[in-house]
N, C-alpha and C positions, 0 to 999 in steps of 0.2 A: 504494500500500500504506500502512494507515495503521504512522505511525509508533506502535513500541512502547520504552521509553525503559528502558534498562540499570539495573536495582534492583539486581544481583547482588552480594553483597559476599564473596562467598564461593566457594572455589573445589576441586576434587578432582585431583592429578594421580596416574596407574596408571602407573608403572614410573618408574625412578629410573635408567638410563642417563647417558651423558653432557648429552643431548638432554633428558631429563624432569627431571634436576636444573638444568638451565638454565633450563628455563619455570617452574620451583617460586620457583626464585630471585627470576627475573622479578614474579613473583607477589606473593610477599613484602615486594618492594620499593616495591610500589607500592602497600601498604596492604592488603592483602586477606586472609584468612583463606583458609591454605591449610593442606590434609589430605593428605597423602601413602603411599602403598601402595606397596612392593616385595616380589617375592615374596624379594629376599634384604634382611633388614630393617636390618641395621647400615649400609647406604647412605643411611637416613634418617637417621643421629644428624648430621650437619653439618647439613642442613634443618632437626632439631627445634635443635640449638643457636638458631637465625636467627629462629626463631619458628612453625616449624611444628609442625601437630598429626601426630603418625603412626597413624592406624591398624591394630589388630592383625589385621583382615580385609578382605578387600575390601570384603565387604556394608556394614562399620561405614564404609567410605568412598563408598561409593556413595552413601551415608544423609545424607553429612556435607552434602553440598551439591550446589543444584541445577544447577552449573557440572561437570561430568567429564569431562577432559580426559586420553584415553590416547597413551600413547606406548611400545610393546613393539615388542619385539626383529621379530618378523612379525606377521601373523593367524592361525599357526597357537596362537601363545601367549594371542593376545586369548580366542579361543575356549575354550582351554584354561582362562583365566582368569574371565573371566566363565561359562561352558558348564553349568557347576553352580548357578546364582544361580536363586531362585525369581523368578516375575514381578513378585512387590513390591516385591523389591529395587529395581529397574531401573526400577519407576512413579515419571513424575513428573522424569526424570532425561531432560538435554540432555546426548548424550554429543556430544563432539568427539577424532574420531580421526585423531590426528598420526602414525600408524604408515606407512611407508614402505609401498606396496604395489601391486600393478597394479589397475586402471579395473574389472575384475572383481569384486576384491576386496572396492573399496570399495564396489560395490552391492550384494555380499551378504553385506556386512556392515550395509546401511543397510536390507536387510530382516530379519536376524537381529535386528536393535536392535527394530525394529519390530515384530514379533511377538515379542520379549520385554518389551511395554508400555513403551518407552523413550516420552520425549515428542515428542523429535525427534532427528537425526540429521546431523550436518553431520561429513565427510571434507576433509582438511587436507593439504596437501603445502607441510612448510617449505623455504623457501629461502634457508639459512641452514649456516652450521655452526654450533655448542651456542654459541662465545666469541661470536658474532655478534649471539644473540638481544638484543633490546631497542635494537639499534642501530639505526642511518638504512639500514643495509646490509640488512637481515634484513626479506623479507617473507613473508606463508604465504598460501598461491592455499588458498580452503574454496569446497566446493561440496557442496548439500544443501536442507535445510530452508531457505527465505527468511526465513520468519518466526523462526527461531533465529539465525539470522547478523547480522538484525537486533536483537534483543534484545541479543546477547551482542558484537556487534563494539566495543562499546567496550571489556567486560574484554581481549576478542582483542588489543583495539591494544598493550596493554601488549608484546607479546612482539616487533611490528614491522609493518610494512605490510600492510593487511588487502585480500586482492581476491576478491570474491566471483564464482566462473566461474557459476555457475547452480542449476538445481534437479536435474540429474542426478550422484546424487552419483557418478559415477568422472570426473569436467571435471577435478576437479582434481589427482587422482594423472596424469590423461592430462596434462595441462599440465606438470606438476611433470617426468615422465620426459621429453617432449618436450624442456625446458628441460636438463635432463639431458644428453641424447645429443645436443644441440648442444655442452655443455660438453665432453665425453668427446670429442669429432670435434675440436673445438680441441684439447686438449690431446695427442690423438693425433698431427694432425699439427704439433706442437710438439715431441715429443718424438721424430718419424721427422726432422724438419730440423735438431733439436740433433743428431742421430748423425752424419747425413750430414754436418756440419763437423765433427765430434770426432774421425772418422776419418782426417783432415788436422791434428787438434790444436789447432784452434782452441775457444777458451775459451768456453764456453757461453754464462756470464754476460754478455759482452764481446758478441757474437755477438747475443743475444735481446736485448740494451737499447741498442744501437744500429743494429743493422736487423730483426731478427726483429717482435718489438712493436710498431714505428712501420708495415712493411708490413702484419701484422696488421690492426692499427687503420686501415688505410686502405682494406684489401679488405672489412672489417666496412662500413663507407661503404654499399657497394656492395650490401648484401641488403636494403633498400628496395624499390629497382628490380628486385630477382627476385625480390621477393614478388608484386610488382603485374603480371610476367609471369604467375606461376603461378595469381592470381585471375583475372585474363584468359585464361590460356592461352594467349598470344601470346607466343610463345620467339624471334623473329626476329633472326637475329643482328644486331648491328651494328658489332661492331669484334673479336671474338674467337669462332667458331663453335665447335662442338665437335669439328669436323674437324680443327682447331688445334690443339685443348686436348689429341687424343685423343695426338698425335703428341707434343703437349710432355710430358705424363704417361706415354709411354712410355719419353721419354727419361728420367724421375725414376728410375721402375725400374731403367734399366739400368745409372744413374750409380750405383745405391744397392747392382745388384748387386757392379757394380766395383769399389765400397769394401770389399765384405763387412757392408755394413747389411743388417738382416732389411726385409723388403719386405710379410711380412704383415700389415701395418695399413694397405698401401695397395690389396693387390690386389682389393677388392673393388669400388672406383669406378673399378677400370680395368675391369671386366667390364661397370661400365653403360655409360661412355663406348662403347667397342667396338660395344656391342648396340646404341646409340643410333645409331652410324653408320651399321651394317651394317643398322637397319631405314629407311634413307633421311634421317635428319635431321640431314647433315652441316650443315649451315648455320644450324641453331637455335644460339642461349645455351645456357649451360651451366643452364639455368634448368629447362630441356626434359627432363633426367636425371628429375627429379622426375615425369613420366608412369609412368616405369619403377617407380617406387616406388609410386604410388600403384595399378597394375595388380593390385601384390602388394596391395594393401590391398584391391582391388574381389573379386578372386580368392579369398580370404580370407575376405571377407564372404558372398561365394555359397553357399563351402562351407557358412560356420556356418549360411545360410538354408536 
């Protein structure tokens, strides 16, 4: 592809959250002309203090420059927001949309953009929280337009690690929730093993930084090796089957019922271990669960076919 080299000195952000005044900010700081839009406008008087321009309409911000970066509450507001704009507004205009949403969303929103003469379209899922952006820690997975992510990934960098998943734009809201519901699964059962010691009174903090966290960090080790089972398909157990796991995850429940811990955030992986036994695969890794998952996925897709 040939290279196309970042002119842009200018930049638009739609919605002033915690999330869209941190990328303003970001903006700001790093020399750029930045216009900013809120549909509630006294949120822009600390940005215009800083050096931004504020916009009394969308259109006058859409106009302002060929960088537009949105960031709203859903996509039902995007709409809502833009839905009224004639096509000229929007001509001409590289929007990037940082709004939280499912893989759906994002493609028909990358066709609404499209048929409303945008120039291109690139969908963004930050991984970050707002204090984060512009750090080493803070990066945004975009997927979309090629030829816009190239142009524009150097203003992009300003805000954090740029990774371009592809040209379908919903790669990167699906990546972004993926990366999601790994964190939520941690923190879940994080917060079902603080209880199970709490209820003996043992001190959380005490508890999570000297064995909770170091075991963590060591089982994390371990999803390499069940990734390269599940692109193989080869679950074969070797030191732990799930005939094992199904028994020792029984006994969690029952230890949790004991206590009087709630057990609902765990009884769901008890139902695949179980299924997984009782349909012959005692002796696979626990890697093997993931069939069951992915049935619901193939299942799923039939129907919508």
């Amino acid at each position: 592809m040939e290279t196309i080299k970042n002119t842009v000195h200018s930049v638009t952000i739609l919605g002033l959250g915690s999330m869209g005044t941190a990328l303003a900010n970001s903006f700001l700081k790093n020399g750029y002309k930045t216009t900013v839009w809120n549909r509630t406008a006294q949120k822009a008087v600390p940005l215009v203090k800083a050096g931004a321009i504020q916009a009394e309409t969308v259109e006058d911000a859409l106009l302002a420059s060929p960088l537009v970066i949105i960031c709203l509450l859903d996509y039902d507001v995007i709409y809502e927001t833009l839905g009224k704009l004639g096509r000229d507004t929007l001509k001409g205009c590289t929007i990037v949309n940082l709004t939280n949403g499912t893989p759906q969303e994002a493609r028909g929103m990358a066709e609404h953009a499209e048929k409303s003469g945008t120039k291109a379209y690139l969908d963004g899922g930050i991984m970050a929280v707002p204090s984060l952006i512009s750090t080493e820690h803070a990066f945004i997975l975009y997927s979309g337009s090629p030829t816009a992510f190239e142009q524009y990934e150097s203003a992009l960098s300003v805000l954090g690690g740029t990774t371009y998943m592809g040209s379908d734009s919903g790669l990167a809201s699906l990546v972004d929730l993926a990366l999601l519901s790994g964190m939520y699964g941690l923190f879940g059962g994080f917060l079902h093993a603080v209880a199970l010691v709490k209820s003996e009174n043992v001190k959380a903090e005490e508890f999570s930084s000297t064995l909770l966290i170091p075991w963590l960090q060591a089982m994390i080790s371990v999803m390499p090796e069940m990734a390269k089972q599940i692109d193989s398909k080869n679950y074969s157990g070797a030191e732990s089957n799930i005939a094992m796991q199904e028994v020792g995850y029984r006994n969690i429940l029952q230890a949790s019922i004991d206590q009087g811990v709630d057990t609902r955030l765990l009884e769901p992986f008890q139902t695949l271990l179980k299924q997984r036994v009782a349909d012959g695969y005692e002796k696979e890794d626990l890697a093997g669960l993931f069939e069951l998952i992915k049935s619901e996925i193939d299942h799923n897709y039939k129907i919508r076919s």
